[in-house]
N, C-alpha and C positions, 0 to 999 in steps of 0.2 A: 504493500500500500504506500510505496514510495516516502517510507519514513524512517528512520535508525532507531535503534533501539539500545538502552545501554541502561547501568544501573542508576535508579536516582542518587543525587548529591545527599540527599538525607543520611544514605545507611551505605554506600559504595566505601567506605572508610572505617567500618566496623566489621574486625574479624569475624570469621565464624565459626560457630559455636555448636556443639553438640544438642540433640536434639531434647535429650535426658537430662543436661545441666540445664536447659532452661523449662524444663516441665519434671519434676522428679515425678518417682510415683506416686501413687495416692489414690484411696479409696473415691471413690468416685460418688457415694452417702455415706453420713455418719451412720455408726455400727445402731445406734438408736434407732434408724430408720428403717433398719436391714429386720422386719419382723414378717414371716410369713403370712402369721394367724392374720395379719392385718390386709393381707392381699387376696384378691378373690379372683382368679381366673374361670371365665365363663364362657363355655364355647355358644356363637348362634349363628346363625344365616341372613346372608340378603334377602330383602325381599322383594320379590316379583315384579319383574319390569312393569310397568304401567304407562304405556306412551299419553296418556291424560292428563299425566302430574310431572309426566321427566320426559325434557328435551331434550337429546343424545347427539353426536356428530361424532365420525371417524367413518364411515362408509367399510370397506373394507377390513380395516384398521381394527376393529372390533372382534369380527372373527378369528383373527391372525393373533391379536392381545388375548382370546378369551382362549385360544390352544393353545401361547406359550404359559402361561398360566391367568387359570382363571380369579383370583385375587385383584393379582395387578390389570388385566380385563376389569373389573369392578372400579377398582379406583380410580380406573383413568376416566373411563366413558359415563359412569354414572356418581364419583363424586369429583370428577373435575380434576383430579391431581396433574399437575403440569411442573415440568422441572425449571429450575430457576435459570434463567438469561445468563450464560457466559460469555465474556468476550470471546470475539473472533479474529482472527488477522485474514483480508481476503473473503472471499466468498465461502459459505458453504456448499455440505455434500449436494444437499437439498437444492439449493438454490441452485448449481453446478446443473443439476438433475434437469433442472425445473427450465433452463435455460435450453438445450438440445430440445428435450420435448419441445418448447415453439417453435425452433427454430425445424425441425423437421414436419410441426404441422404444417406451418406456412412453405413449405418445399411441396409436400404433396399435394396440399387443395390446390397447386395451382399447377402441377403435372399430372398428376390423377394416376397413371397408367405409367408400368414398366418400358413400354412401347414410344411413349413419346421424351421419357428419361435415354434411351437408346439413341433416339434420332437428335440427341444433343451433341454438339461438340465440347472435348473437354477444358476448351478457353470457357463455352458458356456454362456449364454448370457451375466451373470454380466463379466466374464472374456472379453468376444466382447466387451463389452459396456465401460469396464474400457480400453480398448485398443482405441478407436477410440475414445474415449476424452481425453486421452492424446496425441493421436498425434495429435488433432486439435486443441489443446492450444498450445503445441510448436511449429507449423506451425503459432500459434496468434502472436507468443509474439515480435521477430520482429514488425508489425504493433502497437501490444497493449503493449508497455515497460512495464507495470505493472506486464504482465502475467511473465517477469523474475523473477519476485522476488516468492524464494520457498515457502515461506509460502502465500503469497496470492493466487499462484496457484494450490496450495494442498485444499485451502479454496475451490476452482470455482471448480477444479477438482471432490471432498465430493459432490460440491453440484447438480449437472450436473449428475455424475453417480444415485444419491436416483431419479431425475428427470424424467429422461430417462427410469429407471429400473424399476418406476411405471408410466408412460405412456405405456410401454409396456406390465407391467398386464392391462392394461384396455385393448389395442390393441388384447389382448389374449380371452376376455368375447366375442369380433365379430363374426358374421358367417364366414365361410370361404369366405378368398381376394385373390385375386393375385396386388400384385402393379405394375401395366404395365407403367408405366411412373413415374418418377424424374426427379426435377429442368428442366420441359419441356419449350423452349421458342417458344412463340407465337406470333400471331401479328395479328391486327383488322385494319380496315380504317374506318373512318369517314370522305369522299371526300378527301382534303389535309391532313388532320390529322392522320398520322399513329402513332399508340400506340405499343409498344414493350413490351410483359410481358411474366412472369416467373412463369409457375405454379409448385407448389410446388409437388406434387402430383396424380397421377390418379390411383385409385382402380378399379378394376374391380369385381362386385358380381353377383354372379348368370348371368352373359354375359351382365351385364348393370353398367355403368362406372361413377362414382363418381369423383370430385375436391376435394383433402383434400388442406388447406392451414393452416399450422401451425402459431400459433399466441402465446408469452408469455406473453401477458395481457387479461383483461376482454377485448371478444367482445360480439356482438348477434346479429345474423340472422335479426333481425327486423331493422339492419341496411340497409336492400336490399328491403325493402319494400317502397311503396309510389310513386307519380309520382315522386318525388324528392326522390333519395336514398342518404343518410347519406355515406353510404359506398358500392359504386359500384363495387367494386372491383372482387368478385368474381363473381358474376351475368356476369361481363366482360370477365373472361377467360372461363367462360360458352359458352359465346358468340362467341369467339375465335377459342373455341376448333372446328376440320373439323369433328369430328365427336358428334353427339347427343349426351346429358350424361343427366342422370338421377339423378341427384343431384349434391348437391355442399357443403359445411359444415367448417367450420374451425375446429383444433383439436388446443383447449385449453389448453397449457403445461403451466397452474399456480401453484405453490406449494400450496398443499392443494387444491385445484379447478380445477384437470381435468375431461374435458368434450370434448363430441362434441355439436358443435353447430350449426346445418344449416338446410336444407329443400333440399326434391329429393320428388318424386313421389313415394315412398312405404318406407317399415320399412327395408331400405336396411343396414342402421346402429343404431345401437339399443339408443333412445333417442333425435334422431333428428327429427323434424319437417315434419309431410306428408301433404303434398300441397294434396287441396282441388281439385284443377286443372292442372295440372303440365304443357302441354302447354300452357293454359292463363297465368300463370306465368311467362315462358319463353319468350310470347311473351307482356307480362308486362315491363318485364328487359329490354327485347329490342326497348320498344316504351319510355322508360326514360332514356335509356344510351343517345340513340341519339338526345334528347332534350337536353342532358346537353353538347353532342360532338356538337350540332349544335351551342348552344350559346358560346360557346368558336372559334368554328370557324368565328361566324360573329363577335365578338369582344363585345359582350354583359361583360360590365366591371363595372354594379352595383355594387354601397357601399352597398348592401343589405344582410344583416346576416341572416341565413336560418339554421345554427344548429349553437347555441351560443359556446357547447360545449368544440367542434373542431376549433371553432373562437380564443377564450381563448388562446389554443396553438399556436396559431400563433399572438401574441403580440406585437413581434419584427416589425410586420407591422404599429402597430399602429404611429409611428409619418408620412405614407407615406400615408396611407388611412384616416389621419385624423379622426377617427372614435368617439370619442370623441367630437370633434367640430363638428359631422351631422348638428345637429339638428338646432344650430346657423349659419348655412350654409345653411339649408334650409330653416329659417328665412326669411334670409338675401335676400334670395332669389325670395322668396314671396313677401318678401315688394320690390324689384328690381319690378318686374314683374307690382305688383299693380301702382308703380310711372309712369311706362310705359303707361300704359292703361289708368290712369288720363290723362296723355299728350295728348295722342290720343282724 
């Protein structure tokens, strides 16, 4: 962000110091406070989503929180919890993310078809391509203050055009596409629970229609596998969509690592995955989305970790889910239980 950084004058002249000499140990309560009898540990449940009294947002996001565990599902979508603003240097992941997605809608709505991306010369695409990332960086930079400053936006600018410019040779190896759908929004019910989503995407091959969803980090397809899917997400607007589709796939825009990566019912895109069975599949996806949209509607709000992962990332929960203390929790709990049953 074209700034130096170095230590303040305040403390850049004071040695340092051990981490133990300036915090020794120490009880953390006085022993007076440390009284069992005084503490009551009670186990109970959420209760029952009610779309009349609770206004929910995460779309997808919900699903995919309520399979890595459902606890932190609970807190985030139905009490709000949100991790505190860190600085950043630069853009973020997200933003990063967020940036490619416009910039490749506005490349297709206005080529539509594999066919007439072909019939370009590669002066005019780089020229398209240098065109519509700049103007999607100075429509950023407003939001993103960093993107004013000219040299870090000449840097995002370099790196965006080499990006785009080879996702698009790989886009060019495909049989012929037409892209009949961008930024299409959707929407699914699970009883009370309505989901609102955004599919990045829809191909059409050979008259059978494909989900592309762009992704700037590592994902894989084997995320949508299992009774319990990691990441539901596209299996979801699979489900969504009014009409059948024959696959689904993220396209991997990593430097150095593009790919497609998913599963359809034939070699409709060259390197993705051919289902074995393609309606057992589909009707796989839809016997576990709705396992995971039922336990969030009845309030299923287990501390139970199910992809460590994805847990990890969500950290900022920990002093709310207590995750750390389980186990001494469930102790405590046991021996409650067993005191009980002596009495009796």
């Amino acid at each position: 962000n074209e700034s130096t950084l170095e230590a303040s004058p305040l403390i850049k002249d004071i040695p340092p110091v051990e981490l133990d000499k300036l915090v020794p140990a120490h009880n953390q309560l006085a022993p007076w406070l440390i009284q069992d009898y005084q503490c009551n540990l009670i186990v109970d449940t959420a209760p029952p989503f009610n779309a009349q009294v609770e206004s929910i947002r995460g779309g997808s996001g919900i699903l995919k929180n309520q399979s890595t565990c459902p606890f932190n599902a609970f807190a985030i979508h139905r009490l709000g919890a949100e991790p505190l603003k860190e600085p950043l240097l630069g853009l973020s992941p997200m933003v990063r993310g967020n940036l490619v997605h416009e910039i490749l809608y506005r490349l297709w709505k206005g080529w539509k078809t594999s066919q007439q991306l072909s019939q370009l010369s590669a002066a005019e695409i780089s020229d398209e391509v240098d065109r519509q990332v700049d103007a999607v960086l100075t429509e950023q930079g407003p939001k993103n203050p960093v993107l004013l400053g000219i040299r870090y936006k000449q840097l995002e600018h370099q790196r965006l055009v080499k990006l785009i410019l080879q996702w698009l040779e790989l886009e060019k190896t495909r049989p012929s596409f037409n892209v009949i759908a961008t930024e299409q929004r959707a929407s699914i019910s699970f009883g009370q629970l309505k989901l609102s989503l955004q599919i990045d995407r829809i191909d059409s091959i050979d008259g059978k229609q494909v989900i592309i969803d762009y992704k700037t980090g590592n994902v894989s397809a084997n995320d949508w596998l299992g009774e319990r899917p990691k990441d539901p997400q596209l299996p979801l607007y699979l489900l969504a969509n009014p009409t059948p589709l024959a696959g689904c796939t993220f396209a991997q825009l990593k430097s150095n690592n593009l790919k497609f990566n998913g599963l359809s019912e034939s070699q409709l895109i060259p390197d993705i995955r051919v289902s074995d069975n393609w309606s057992l599949q589909v009707q796989e996806w839809q016997s576990a989305i709705h396992n995971l949209a039922s336990e969030f509607i009845q309030g299923n709000s287990q501390l139970r970790v199910y992809n460590k992962t994805a847990f990890a990332y969500q950290n900022y929960l920990l002093p709310l889910n207590r995750w750390h203390e389980y186990e001494a929790i469930r102790t405590q709990l046991k021996s409650s239980d067993r005191q009980l049953e002596g009495r009796n």
